[in-house]
C-alpha positions in Angstrom: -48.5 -161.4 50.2 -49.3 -165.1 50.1 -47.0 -167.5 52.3 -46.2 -169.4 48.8 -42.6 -171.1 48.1 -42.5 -169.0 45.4 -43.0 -165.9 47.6 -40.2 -167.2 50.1 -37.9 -168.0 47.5 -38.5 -164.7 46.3 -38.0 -162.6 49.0 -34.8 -164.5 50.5 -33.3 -164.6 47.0 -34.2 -160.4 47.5 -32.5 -160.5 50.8 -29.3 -162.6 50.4 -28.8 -160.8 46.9 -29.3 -157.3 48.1 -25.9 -154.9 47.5 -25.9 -151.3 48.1 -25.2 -149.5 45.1 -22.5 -147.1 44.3 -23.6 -143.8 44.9 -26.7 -144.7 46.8 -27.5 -143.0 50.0 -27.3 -145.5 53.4 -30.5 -144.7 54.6 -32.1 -145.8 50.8 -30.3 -148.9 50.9 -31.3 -149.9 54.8 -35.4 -148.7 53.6 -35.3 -151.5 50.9 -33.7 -153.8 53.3 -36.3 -152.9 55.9 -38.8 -153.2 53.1 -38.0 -156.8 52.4 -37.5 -157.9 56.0 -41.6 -156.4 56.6 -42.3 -158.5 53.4 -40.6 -161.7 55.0 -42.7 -161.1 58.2 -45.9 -160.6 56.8 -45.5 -164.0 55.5 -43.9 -165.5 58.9 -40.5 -165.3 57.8 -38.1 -164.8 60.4 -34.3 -164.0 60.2 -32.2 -163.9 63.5 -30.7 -160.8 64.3 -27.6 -162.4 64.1 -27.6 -163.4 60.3 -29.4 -159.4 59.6 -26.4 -158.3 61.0 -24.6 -160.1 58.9 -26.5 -160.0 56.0 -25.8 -155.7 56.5 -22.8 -156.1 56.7 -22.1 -158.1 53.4 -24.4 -155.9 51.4 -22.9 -152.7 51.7 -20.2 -151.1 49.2 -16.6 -151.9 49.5 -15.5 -148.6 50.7 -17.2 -149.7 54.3 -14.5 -152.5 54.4 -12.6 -151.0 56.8 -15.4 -150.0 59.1 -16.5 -154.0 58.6 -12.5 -154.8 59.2 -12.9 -152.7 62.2 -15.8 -154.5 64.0 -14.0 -157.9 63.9 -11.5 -156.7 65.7 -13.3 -155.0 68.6 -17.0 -156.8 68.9 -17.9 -160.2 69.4 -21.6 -159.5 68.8 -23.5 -156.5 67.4 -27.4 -156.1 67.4 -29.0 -154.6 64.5 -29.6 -151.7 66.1 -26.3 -151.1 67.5 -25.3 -151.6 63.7 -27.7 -149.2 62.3 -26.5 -146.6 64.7 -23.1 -147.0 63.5 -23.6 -146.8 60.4 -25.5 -143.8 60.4 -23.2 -141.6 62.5 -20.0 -143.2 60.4 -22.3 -140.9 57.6 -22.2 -137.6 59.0 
């Protein structure tokens, strides 16, 4: 992909806007997230792992509200990874 505006505006308008959708599995919905974070680096677009994390956090369905709730109360940082963990165990 070219390093265009265009393309960055594209791609961060992709990112910031992205919401999990009702009835979506979590693993789908972090796979397009990961897509568009691969698309942002091939064109030497970084995000800090502290706005990802919170980038996550705001896209995903209200019904993970308490588990966000829950974070802010016991965490002062997360990593993505840590995150990602999370989230998949809170699945099974």
């Amino acid at each position: 992909m070219m390093k265009s505006i265009c393309n960055k505006l594209f791609l961060k308008r992709c990112l910031f806007g992205l919401r999990m959708r009702e009835g979506t599995p979590l693993k789908e919905h972090l796979d397009e997230l990961n897509f568009i974070l691969m698309e942002l680096c091939d064109i030497d677009v970084n995000i800090e792992d502290e706005d990802l994390v919170m980038i996550m956090l705001t896209s995903l369905l209200p019904s993970y509200k308490n588990y966000v709730s829950s974070l802010n109360v016991c965490k002062d940082s997360i990593t993505v990874e840590e995150l990602t963990s999370n989230l998949y165990s809170r699945e099974l």
